[in-house]
N, C-alpha and C positions, 0 to 999 in steps of 0.2 A: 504493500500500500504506500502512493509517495505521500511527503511531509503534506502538500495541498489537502489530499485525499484526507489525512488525520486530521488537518485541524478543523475542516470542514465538516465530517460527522461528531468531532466533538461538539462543536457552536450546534447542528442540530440537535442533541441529546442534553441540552444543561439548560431545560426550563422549569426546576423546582424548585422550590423555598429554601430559608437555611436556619439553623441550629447547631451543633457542638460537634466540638472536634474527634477525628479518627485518622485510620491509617487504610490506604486502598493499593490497592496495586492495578498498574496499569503496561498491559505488555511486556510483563515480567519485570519492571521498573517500580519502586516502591513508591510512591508521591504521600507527602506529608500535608493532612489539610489542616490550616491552623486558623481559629476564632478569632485570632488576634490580629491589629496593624494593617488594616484594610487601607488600600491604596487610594488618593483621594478623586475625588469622582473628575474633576480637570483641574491639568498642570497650572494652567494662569495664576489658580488660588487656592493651592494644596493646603487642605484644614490640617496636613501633620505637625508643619511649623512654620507660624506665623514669622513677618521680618520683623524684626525688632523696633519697637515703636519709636518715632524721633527723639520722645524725651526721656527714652533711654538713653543708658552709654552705649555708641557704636562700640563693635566689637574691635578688640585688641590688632593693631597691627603693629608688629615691633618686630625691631633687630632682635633675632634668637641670641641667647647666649652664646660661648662658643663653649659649653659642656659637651657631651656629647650626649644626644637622646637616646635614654634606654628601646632595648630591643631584644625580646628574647633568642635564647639561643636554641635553635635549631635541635632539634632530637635526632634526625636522620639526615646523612648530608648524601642528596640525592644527585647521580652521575648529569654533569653537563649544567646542574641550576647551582649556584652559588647564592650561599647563604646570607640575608640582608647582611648588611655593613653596619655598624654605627660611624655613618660620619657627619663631621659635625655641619652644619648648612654654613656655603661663606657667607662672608660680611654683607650686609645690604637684602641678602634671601628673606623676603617675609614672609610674617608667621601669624597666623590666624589662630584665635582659640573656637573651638564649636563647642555648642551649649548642649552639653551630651545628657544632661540631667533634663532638657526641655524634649530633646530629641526622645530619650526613653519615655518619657510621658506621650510622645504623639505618637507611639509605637514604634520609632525605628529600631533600628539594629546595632544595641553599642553592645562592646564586654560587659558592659555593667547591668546588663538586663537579665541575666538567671535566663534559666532554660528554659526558654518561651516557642511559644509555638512557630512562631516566626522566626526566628531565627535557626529553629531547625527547619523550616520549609528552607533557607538560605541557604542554608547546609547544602543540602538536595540539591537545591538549582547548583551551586558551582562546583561541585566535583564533577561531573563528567567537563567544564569546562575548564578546570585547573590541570585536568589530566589531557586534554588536547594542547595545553597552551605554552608547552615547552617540545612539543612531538613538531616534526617536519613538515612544514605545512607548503602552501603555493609560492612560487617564488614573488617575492614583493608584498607577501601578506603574510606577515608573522602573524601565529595563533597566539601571542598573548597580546594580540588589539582583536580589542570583543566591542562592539557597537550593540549598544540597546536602542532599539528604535519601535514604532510603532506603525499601524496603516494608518492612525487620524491623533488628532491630539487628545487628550482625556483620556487615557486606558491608562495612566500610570507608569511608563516609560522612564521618568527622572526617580520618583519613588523608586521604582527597583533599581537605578541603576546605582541611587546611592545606597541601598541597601545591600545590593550585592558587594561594592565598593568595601562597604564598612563589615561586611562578611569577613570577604579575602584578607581584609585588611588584619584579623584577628590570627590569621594563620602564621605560625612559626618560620616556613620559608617562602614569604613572599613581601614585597614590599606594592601598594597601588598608589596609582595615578587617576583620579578621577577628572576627565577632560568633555566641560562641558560644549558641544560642538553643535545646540542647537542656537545657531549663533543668528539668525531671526528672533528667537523667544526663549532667551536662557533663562533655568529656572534653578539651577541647582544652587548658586549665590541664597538665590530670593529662598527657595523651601528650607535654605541651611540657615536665614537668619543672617547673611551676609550682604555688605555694601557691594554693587558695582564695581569692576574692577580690571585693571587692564587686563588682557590675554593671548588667544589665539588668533585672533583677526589681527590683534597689533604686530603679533611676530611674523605675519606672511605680507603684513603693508609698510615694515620698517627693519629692513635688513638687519639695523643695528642695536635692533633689539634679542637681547638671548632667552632663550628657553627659561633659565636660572632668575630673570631680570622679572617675568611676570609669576613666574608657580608659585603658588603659596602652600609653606609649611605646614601642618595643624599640630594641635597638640594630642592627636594620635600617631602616634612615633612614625609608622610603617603607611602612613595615606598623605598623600599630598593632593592639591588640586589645581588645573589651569582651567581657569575662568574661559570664557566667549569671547570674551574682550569688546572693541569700537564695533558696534553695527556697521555693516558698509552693503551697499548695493552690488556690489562686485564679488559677493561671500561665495559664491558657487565656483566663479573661472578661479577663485582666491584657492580653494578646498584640491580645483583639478590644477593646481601648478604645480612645475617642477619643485617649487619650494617648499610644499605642503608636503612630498614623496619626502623630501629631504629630513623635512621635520621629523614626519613621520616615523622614518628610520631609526633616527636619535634616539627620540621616544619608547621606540621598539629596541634599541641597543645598548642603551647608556647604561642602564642593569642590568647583567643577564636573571636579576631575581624578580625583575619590576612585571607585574600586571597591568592593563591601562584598560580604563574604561572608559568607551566615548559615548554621553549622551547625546543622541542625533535626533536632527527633526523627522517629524511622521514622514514616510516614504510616500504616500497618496497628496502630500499638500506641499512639496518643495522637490526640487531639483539637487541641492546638498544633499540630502540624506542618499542617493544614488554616486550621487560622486564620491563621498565619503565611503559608502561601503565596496568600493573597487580598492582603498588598501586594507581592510580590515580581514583577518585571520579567522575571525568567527562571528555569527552575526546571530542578536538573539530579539526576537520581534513579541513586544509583549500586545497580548490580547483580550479585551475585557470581555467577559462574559457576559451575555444578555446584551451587551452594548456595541460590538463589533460585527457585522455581516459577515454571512461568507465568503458576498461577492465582494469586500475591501480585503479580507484576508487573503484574497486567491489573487487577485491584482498586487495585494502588497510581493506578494512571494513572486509573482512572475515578474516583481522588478529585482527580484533576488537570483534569477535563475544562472546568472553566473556565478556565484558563488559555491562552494563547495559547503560547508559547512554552517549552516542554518538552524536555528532552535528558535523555542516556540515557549513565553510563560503564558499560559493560559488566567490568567489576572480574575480575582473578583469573584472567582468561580462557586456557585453553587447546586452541583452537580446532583449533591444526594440527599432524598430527602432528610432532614433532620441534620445536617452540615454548617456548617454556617460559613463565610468567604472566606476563601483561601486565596494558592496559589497554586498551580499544576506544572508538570514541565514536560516538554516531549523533546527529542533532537532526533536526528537524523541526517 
């Protein structure tokens, strides 16, 4: 059966009500459905977490110390991935705190949340793609640039991607990069509680700007983030330039322990999110239940058809009676 064929009887099959959590199996694949941390209904105005009000304290931007930020160490050191570094960020690298006690309350995904349903449905989704993401993939598309994208906006696309982000981020030998790349309508700033801030568009329109000059540090050792940056009209020929490949590469090389997650715009409403996924290694299209058609999920994917490596969160899902919303996962 192809990926189309799956996700299309699934969206047929998942019009019942919901209720309390369990454990199902699908296709000899275990999927965790979890009560908790429901995705917000559209990105514009994710009820997970509000920006911080103006007469709030904006959040910290400052020179890091130059200590070095802790990092655990590794249990297994696995042939070919090197184990994250502690090194210290240079001078000028800044450093964002996120409000991880605000976050845990809108249900996201920190350490600090105990073993929530959510965060093991997280579980789930990223092991089949931690274990493609150091393995051989297409030349020019390294498997550890994973794209979360969507066929429309409102399915929850930013939600997972910083969840999945702040997953990986938890694990022993990897270090992420969370690269917000829907650069019409960036939301990962705004859902984090974060100001505006220079990024990705600035580094493809100002030669002399470096990678190091926009990323921001957090005070989760092992996650960094590159913002969207300047809006500009020119963002799609910006995404297909040699300089974006070039980026790209860094991004994909500068660690060999680094993950990168790029949140992209919905494939059915821009032209980026197609050009963007010609360099990405794995590509994971999330899908709200009850709220996505077939016919945008079967158009989303036939903008995927050169792609090799293709998954599917089934978002929101409430499949069985007496379940309540989850998340599902299929690959192929």
């Amino acid at each position: 059966m192809s990926i189309i064929e799956k996700a299309a009887s699934r969206i047929d099959h998942t019009r019942a009500p919901a209720p309390a959590p369990t454990v199902v199996e699908h296709d000899g694949q275990p999927i965790v459905l979890e009560p908790q941390g429901l995705a917000p209904a559209a990105e514009a105005a994710p009820p997970a977490v509000e920006p911080t009000p103006a007469a709030a304290p904006a959040p910290r931007v400052e020179t890091p110390r130059v200590e070095t930020p802790g990092v655990a160490t590794p249990r297994v050191d696995k042939p070919g991935v090197a184990a994250p570094r502690k090194v210290a960020p240079k001078p000028g690298v800044r450093k964002v705190d996120l409000d991880l006690v605000r976050m845990r309350e809108a249900g996201m995904v920190t350490a600090a949340s105990g073993r929530t349903n959510l965060l093991e449905d997280f579980r789930v989704i990223k092991r089949p793609l931690l274990k493609q993401a150091f393995s051989e993939g297409t030349p020019g598309r390294p498997n550890n640039l994973i794209m979360i994208t969507s066929s429309l906006p409102g399915e929850g696309k930013t939600y997972c991607a910083i969840n999945l982000a702040m997953s990986i981020a938890m694990e022993l030998d990897h270090t992420v990069l969370l690269v917000d790349a829907d650069v019409a309508r960036p939301s990962v700033l705004r859902t984090l509680g974060l100001p505006a801030q220079r990024g990705l568009m600035d580094i493809l329109v100002d030669d002399k700007l470096d990678l190091s000059d926009v990323m921001l540090r957090t005070n989760v050792d092992t996650l960094s983030i590159l913002p969207a940056g300047t809006s500009t009209p020119r963002a799609t020929e910006l995404l297909a330039s040699s300089t974006m490949s070039a980026l790209v590469n860094e991004i994909a090389n500068r660690y060999p322990d680094r993950i990168v997650i790029f949140d992209s715009p919905p494939l059915l409403l821009t032209s980026e999110a197609r050009v963007l996924a010609g360099h990405m290694g794995q590509i994971v299209v999330v899908v709200e239940a009850q709220g996505t058609t077939q016919h945008a999920v079967k158009e989303a994917l036939r903008q995927l058809e050169g792609c090799s490596n293709v998954n599917l969160i089934y978002n929101k899902a409430r499949d069985i009676p007496g379940i309540e919303e989850t998340y599902d996962y299929h690959y192929g």
